[in-house]
Structures are given as C-alpha cells and as structure tokens.
C-alpha positions in Angstrom: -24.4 7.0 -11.9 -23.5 6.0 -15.5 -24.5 2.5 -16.4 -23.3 0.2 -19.1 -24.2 -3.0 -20.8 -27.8 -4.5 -21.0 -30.8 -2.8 -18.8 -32.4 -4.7 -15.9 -34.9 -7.8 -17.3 -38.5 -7.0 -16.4 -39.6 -9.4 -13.2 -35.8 -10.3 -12.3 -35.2 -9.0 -8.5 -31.9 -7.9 -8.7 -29.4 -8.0 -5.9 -27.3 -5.0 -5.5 -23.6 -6.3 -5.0 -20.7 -3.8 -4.4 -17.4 -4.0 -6.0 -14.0 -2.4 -6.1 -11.9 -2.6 -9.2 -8.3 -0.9 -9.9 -6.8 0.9 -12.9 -2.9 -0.1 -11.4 -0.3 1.6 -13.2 3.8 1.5 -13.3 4.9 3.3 -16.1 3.3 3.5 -19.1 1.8 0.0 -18.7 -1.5 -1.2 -16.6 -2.1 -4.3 -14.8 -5.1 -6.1 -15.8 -6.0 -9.6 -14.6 -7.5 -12.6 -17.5 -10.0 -14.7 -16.1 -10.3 -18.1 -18.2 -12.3 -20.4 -16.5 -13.1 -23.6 -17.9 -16.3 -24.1 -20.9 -16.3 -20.1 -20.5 -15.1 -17.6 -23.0 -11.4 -15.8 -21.1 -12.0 -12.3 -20.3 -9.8 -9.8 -19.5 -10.7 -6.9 -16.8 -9.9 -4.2 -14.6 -8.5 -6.5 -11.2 -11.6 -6.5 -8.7 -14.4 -8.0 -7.3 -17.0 -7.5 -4.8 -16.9 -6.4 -1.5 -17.5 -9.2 1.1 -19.7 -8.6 4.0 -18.1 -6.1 7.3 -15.5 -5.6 4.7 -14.5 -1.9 4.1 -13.6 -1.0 0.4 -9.5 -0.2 0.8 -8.8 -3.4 2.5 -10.8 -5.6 -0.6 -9.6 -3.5 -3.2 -5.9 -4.9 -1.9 -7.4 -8.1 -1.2 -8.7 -8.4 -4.8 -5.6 -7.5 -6.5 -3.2 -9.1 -4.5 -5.5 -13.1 -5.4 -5.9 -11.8 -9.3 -2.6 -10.3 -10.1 -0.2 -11.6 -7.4 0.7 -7.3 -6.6 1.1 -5.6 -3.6 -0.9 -2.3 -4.6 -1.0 1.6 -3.6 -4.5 3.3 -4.1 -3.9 6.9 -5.1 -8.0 7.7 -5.3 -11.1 7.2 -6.2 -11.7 7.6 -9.7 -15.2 7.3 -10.0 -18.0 4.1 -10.4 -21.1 2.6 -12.5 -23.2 0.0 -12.7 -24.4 -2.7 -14.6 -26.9 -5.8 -14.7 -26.1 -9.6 -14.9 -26.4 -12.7 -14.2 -23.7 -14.1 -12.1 -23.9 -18.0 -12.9 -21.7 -19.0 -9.9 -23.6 -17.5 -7.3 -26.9 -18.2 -9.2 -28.0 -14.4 -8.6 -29.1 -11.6 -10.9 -27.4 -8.6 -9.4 -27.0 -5.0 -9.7 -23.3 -4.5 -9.6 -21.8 -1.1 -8.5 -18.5 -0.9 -9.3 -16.1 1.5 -7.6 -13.0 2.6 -9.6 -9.4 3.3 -7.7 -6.2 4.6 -9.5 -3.8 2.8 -8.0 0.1 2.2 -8.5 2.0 -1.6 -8.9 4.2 -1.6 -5.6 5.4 -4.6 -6.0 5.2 -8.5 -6.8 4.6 -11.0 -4.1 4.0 -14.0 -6.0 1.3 -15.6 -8.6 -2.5 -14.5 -8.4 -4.2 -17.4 -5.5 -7.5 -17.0 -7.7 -8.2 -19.9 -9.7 -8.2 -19.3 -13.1 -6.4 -15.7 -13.1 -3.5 -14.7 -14.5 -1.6 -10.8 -14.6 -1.3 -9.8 -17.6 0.7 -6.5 -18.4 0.0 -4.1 -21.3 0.9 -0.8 -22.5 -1.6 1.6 -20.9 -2.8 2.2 -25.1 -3.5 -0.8 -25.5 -5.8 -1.2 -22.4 -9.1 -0.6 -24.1 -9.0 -3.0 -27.3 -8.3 -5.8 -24.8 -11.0 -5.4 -21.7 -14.1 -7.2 -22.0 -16.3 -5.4 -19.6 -17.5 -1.6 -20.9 -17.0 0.0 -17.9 -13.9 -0.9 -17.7 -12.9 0.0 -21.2 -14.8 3.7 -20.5 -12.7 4.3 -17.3 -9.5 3.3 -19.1 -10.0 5.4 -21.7 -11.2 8.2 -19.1 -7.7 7.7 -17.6 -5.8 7.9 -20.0 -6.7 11.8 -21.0 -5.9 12.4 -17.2 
C-alpha cells in the first residue's frame, strides 16, 4: 500500500483508523469539501473521514459526504487506498490512517454540509490537484484524471 507524507515517529504507538474518502464528479468538475476550523490553517480535501465503529464502508462514505458537502452521492467503485501517519489533535491520538478511495458521482444537493466548519466547494476537475492539501489526495486526483 502506497503511503504518503511523513513516516511513523520512533516510540509513537500508532492507532490504525480507517477511512473512506470520494473523488465525486458531475461533469468536468469535482466536489471537494474546505475545512477551516478556527486558529487552524483551511484545508481543502477529498470529502471523507473515518469509519465509525459496526459501520460498513458504503454507508459512511454517504454519511461523510452528505455532513461535508451537503450531496446526496452515487459510488461507482473503489479506486484504490494509502496510508499515512499523524497526529490527530482532536482526538489526541497518533494514528495510522488507511484511506479508501471511491469514484463516485454528485446526485444531487440536499442542503448545506451539518459538519462544522465545512463548506463544498466546486472546481474544475484540472484544477483539483493545485488546491488539495493532503498528498494522497492530490495523487489519486491526478490518477483519475488519466482514467
């Protein structure tokens, strides 16, 4: 499994945490989601998040884009996944984060995203990777787009 950004800290006990994240399409254009919390830097990524325990990864990969992009969603497939260490600050964990990419198409909109600090943000599909913040999600853009 490819993995991106910094390599596991010697000592840390990382926690392995599951995720599903969508590459959501209509058109030429992708949906991505920008999460600007407050006294942190916004980001903009692939919509997606973990998977929460008993939960199977279909039902949160609609779950997660429905609260960060406010879309009603249709999974094509399963494009591929990677992995990556951090520090997640609001769970006070280091974890080991696999991260499970779908194609998916934009059905349709049912309202704003219900995750605090999100907003939908919609861009031509080109101009995808100069915006993400997260590697992986700029290498499975970018893999996606040659499709």
């Amino acid at each position: 499994m490819k993995r991106f950004g910094k390599p596991p800290l010697p000592g840390i006990k990382y926690t392995p945490r599951v995720g599903v994240y969508a590459i959501i399409t209509q058109g030429s254009r992708i949906l991505l989601t920008e999460q600007a919390e407050p006294g942190l830097p916004a980001e903009i990524q692939l919509p997606g998040g973990g998977i929460d325990p008993f939960e199977q990864p279909l039902p949160a990969l609609h779950r997660e884009a429905l609260e960060e992009t406010g879309w009603k969603i249709a999974p094509i497939r399963h494009f591929g996944c990677y992995r990556r260490y951090t520090y997640m600050p609001e769970y006070d964990l280091h974890a080991m984060k696999v991260a499970h990419i779908y194609i998916c198409r934009a059905v349709y909109r049912i309202g704003p995203p219900s995750e605090a600090f999100h907003r939908a943000v919609w861009a031509d599909i080109n101009a995808a990777p100069a915006l993400l913040g997260p590697v992986g999600d700029v290498y499975f853009t970018r893999k996606f787009m040659v499709l």
